[in-house]
PyMOL Python script that loads the backbone (N, CA, C, O; Angstrom):
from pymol import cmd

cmd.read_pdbstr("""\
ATOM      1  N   UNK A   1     173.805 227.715 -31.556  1.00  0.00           N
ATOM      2  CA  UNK A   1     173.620 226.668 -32.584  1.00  0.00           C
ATOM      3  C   UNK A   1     172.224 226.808 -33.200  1.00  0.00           C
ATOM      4  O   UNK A   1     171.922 226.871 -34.392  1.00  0.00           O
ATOM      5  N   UNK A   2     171.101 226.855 -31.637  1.00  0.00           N
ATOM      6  CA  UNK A   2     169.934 227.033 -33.377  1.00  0.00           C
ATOM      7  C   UNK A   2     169.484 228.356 -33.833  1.00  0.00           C
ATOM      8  O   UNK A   2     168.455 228.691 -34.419  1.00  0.00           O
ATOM      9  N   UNK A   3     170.751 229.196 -33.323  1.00  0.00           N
ATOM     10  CA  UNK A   3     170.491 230.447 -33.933  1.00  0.00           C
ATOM     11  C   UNK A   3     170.771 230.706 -35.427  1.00  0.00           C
ATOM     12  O   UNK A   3     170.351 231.460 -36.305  1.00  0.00           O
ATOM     13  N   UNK A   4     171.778 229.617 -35.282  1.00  0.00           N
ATOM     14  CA  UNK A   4     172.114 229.441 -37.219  1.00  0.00           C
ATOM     15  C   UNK A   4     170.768 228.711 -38.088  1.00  0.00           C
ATOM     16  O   UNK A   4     170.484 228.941 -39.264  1.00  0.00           O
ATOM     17  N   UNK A   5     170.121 227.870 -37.247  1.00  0.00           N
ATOM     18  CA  UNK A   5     169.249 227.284 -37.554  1.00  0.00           C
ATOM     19  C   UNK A   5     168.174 228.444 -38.258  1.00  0.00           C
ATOM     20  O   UNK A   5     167.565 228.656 -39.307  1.00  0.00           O
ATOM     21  N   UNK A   6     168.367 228.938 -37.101  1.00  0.00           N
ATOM     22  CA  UNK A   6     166.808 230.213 -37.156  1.00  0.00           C
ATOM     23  C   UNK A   6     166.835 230.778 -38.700  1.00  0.00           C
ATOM     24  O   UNK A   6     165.866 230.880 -39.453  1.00  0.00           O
ATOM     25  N   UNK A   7     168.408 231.169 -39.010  1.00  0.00           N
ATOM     26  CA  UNK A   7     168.984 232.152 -40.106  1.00  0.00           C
ATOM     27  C   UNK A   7     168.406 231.040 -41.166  1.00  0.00           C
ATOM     28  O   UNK A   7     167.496 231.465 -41.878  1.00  0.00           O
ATOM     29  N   UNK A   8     168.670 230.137 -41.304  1.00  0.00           N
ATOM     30  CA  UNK A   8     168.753 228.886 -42.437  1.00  0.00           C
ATOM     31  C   UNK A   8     167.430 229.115 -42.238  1.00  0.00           C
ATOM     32  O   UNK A   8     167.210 230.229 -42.713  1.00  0.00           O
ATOM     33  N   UNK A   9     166.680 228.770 -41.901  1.00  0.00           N
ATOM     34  CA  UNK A   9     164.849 228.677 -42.116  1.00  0.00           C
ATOM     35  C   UNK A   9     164.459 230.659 -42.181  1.00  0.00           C
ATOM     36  O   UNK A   9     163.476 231.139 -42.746  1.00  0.00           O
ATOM     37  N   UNK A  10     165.132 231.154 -41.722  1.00  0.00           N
ATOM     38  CA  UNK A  10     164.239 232.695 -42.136  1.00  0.00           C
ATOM     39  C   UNK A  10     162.685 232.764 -41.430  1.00  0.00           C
ATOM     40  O   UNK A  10     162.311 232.665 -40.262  1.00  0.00           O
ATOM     41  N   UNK A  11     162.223 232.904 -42.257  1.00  0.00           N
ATOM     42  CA  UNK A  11     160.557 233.594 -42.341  1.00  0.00           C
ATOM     43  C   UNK A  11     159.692 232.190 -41.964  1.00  0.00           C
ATOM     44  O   UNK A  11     158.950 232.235 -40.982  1.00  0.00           O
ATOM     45  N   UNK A  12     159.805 230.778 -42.853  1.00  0.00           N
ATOM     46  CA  UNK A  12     159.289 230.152 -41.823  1.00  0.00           C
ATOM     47  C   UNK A  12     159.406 229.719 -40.931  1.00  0.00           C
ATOM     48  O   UNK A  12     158.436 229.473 -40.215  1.00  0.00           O
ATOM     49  N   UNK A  13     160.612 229.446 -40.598  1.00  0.00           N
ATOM     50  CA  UNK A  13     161.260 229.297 -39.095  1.00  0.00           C
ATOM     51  C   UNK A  13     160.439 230.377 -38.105  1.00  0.00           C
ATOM     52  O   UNK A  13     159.859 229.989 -37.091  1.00  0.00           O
ATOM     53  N   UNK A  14     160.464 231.688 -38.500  1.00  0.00           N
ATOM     54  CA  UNK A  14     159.733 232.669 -37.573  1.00  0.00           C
ATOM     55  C   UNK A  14     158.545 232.437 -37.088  1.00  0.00           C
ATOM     56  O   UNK A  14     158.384 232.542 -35.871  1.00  0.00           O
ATOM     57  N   UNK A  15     157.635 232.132 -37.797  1.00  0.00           N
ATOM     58  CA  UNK A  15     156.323 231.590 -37.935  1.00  0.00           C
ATOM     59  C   UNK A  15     156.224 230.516 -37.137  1.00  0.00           C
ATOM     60  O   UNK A  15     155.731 230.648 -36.017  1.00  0.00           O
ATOM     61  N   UNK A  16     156.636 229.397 -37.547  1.00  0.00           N
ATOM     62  CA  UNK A  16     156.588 228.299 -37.098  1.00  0.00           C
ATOM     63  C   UNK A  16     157.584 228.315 -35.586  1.00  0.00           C
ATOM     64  O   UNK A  16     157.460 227.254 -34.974  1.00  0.00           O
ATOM     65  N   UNK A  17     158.292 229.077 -35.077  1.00  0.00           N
ATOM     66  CA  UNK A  17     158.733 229.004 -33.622  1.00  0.00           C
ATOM     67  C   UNK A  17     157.860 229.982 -33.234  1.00  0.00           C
ATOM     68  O   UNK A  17     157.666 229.887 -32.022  1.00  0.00           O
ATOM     69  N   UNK A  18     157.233 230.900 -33.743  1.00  0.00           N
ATOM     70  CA  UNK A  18     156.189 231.573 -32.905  1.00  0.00           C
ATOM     71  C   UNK A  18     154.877 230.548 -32.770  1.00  0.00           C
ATOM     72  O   UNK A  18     154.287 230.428 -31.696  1.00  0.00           O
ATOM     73  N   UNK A  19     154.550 229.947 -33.767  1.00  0.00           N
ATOM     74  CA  UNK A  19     153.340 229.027 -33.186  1.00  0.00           C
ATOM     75  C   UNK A  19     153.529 228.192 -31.997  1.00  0.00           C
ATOM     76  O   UNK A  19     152.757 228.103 -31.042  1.00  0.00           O
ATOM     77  N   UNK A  20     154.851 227.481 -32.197  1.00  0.00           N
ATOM     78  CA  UNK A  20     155.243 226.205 -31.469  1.00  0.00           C
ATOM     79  C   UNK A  20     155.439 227.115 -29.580  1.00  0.00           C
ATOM     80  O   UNK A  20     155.276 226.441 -28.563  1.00  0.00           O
ATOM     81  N   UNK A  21     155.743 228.438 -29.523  1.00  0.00           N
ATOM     82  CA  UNK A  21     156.360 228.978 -28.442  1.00  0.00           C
ATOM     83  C   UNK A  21     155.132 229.418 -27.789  1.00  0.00           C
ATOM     84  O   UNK A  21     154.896 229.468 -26.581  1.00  0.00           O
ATOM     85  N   UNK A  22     154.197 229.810 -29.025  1.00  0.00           N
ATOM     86  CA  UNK A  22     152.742 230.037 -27.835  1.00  0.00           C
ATOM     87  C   UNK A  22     152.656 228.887 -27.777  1.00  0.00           C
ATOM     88  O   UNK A  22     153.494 228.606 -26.921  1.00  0.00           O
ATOM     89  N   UNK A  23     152.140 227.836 -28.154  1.00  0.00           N
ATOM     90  CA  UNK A  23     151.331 226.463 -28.031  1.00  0.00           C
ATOM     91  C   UNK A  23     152.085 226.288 -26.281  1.00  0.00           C
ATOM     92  O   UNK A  23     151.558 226.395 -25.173  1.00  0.00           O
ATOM     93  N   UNK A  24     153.330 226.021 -26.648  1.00  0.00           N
ATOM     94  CA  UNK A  24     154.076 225.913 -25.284  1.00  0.00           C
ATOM     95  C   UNK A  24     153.651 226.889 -24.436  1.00  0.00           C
ATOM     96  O   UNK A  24     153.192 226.182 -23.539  1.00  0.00           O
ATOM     97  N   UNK A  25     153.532 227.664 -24.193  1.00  0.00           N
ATOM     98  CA  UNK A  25     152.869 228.740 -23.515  1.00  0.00           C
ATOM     99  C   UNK A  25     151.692 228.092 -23.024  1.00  0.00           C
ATOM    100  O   UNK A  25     151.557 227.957 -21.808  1.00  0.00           O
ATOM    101  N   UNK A  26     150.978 227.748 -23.679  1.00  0.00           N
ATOM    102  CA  UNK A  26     149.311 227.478 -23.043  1.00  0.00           C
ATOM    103  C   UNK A  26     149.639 226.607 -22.636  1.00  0.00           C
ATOM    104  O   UNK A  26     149.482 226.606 -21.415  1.00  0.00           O
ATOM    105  N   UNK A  27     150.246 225.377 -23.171  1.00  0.00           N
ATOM    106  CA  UNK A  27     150.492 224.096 -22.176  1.00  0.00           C
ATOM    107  C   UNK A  27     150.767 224.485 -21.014  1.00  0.00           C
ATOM    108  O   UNK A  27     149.853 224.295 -20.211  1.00  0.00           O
ATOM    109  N   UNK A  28     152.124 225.191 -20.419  1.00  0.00           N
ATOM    110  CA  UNK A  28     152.442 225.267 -19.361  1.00  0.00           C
ATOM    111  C   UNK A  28     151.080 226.257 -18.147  1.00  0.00           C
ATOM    112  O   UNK A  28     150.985 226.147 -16.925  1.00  0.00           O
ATOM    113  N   UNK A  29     150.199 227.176 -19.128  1.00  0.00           N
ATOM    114  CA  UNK A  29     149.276 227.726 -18.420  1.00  0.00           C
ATOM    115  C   UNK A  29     148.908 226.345 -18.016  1.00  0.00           C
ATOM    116  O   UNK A  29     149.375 225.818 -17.005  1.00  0.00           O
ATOM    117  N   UNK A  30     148.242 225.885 -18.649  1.00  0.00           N
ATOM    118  CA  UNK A  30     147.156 224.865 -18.680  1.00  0.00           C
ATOM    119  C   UNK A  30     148.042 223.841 -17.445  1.00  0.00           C
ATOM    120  O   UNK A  30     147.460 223.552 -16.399  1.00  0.00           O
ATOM    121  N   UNK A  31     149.318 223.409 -17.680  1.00  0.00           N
ATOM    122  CA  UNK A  31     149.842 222.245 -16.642  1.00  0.00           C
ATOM    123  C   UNK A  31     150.405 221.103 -17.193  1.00  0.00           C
ATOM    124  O   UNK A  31     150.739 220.201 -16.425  1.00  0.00           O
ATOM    125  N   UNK A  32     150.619 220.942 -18.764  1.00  0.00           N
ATOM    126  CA  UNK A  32     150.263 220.003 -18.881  1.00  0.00           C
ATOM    127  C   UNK A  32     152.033 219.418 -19.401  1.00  0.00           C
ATOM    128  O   UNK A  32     152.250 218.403 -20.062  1.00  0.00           O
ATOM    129  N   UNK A  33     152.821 220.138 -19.012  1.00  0.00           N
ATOM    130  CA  UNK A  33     154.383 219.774 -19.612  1.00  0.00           C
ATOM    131  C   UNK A  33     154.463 218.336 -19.409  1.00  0.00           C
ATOM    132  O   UNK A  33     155.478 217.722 -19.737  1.00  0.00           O
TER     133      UNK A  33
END
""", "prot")
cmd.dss("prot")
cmd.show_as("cartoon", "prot")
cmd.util.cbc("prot")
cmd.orient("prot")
């Protein structure tokens, strides 16, 4: 399902789930889920 999503947003979708997927990334370094 949000693979259709992904398709519908394209290029900023890419961008913007790569920001959001590091950010998540450091949180979980960090502890803070």
């Amino acid at each position: 399902s949000h693979k259709e999503k992904r398709s519908s947003y394209a290029p900023e979708s890419g961008v913007r789930y790569d920001g959001i997927y590091r950010i998540e990334k450091c949180w979980r370094k960090v502890g803070i889920q």
